[in-house]
N, C-alpha and C positions, 0 to 999 in steps of 0.2 A: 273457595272458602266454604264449603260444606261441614256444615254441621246437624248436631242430631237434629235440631228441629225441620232440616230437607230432607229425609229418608221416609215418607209417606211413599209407600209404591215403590221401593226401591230393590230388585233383586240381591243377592250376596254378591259383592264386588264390582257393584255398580256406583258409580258415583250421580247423585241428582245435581245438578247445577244452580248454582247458588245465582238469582238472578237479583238479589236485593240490591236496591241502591242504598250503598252505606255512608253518601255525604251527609246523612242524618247526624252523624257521630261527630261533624264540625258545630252543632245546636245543641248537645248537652252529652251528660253521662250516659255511659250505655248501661244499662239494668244488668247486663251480662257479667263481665267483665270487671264492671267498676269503675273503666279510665273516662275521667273530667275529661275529654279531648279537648274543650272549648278553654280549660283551664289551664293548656301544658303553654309551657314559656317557649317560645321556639326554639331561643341557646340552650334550652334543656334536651333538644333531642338527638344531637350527638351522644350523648352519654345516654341515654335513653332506649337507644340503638345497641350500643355496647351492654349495658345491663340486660338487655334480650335477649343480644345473643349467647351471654353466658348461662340462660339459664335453656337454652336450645341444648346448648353444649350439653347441661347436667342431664337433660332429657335423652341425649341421642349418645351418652354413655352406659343406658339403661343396655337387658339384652335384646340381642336381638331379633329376636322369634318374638319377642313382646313389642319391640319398635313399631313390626311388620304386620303386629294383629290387628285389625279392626275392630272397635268395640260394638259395633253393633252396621246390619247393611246399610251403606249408604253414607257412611262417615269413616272421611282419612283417616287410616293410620296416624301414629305418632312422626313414623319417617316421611309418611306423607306431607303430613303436613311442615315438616321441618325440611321438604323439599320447597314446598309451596313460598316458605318463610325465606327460605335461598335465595328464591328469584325474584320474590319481592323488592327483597335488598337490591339486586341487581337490578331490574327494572326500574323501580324509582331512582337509582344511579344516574341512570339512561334518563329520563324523564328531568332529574333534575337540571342535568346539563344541558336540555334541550331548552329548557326555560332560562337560563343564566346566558345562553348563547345565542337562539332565537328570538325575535319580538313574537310573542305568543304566538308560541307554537300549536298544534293540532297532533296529539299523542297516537301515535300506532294502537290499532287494537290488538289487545290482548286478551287471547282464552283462556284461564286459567286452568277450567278443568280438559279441554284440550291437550292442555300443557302436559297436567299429573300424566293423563294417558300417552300421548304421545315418548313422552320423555320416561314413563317405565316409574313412575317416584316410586312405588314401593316393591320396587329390586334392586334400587341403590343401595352399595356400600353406607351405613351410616355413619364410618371412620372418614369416609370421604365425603360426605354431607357436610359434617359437622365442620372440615378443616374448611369448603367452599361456603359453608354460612357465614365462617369468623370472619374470613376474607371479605367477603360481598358485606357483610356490615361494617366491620372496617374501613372500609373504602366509601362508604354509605354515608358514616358519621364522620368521616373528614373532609367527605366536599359539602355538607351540611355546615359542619366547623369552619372553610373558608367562606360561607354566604356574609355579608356585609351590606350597613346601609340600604341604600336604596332596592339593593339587590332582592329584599324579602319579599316586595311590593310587583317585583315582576312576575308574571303572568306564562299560564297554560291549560289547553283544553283536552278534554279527554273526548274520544271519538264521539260519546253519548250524549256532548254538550256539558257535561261539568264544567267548570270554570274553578282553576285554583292560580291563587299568589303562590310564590315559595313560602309562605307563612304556615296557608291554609293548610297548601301540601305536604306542609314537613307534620303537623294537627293530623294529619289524615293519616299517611303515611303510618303515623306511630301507634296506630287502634289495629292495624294488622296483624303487627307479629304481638303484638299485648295478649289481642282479645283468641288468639290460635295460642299461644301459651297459655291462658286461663281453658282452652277448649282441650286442651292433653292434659291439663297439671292438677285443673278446678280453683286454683289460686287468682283470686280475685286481686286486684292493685290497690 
């Protein structure tokens, strides 16, 4: 999740690594962004999910030499980041089922700026992005949509020691792809 304010020292095409811990965003609005995370309903965040990623979509219909530019060193791309927003989707997937099928589980870690580099994000197809975002959200906001009862209440931890319910997680989860669309579009929630 790099953004402008991580690019102190950052060469052209470097990415800084974003080392913040963002469970602040479960304790109030973010200045950023705009999104109340402490105030989202949890059955709101399937649809939540899906209004995201349509607006991913609108983004990653843009062209493409513009997808691809960086607005300044040290900050994803547009495709970057609508890569980032990808496996988000997919990740918390994974995360969620581990929590719904495990007794508090302990989450694999993940790098994400690892990930961007390893995985190439800004030489992806964006036609192919944007078809695997809808997908991975999709699938994202309907195993969100079967969570039930008691289900919300149960528990997972992430490598660093966070600790989330499916409540917390689905609250968390949704300031991701929000506050990375507010970080390409400027559109505040």
């Amino acid at each position: 999740m790099s953004t402008s304010e991580n690019t102190a020292g950052a060469a052209a095409g470097e990415i800084v690594p974003d080392t913040k811990d963002w469970t602040w965003v479960l304790e109030r609005r973010c200045p950023d962004c705009g999104l109340d995370t402490p105030g989202v309903v949890r059955e709101d965040v399937a649809g939540m999910i899906r209004a995201n990623a349509a607006g991913w979509l609108a983004v990653l219909a843009g062209d493409e030499d513009g997808l691809r530019r960086r607005p300044e060193a040290g900050v994803w791309s547009e495709l970057e980041y609508a890569c980032h927003v990808r496996d988000v989707f997919r990740l918390f997937d994974v995360r969620l089922g581990l929590m719904l099928d495990l007794d508090d589980p302990v989450f694999p870690n993940w790098d994400q700026d690892g990930t961007a580099v390893a995985e190439r994000y800004g030489e992806q197809q964006p036609k192919v992005v944007a078809a695997e975002l809808a997908e991975a959200a999709e699938a994202l906001a309907a195993a969100f949509e079967r969570v039930a009862g008691e289900q919300w209440q149960r528990t997972g931890n992430r490598s660093d020691g966070a600790r989330f319910t499916v409540e917390s997680f689905a609250r968390y989860l949704i300031h991701d792809p929000v506050h990375h669309l507010y970080d390409v579009t400027g559109e505040r929630v």
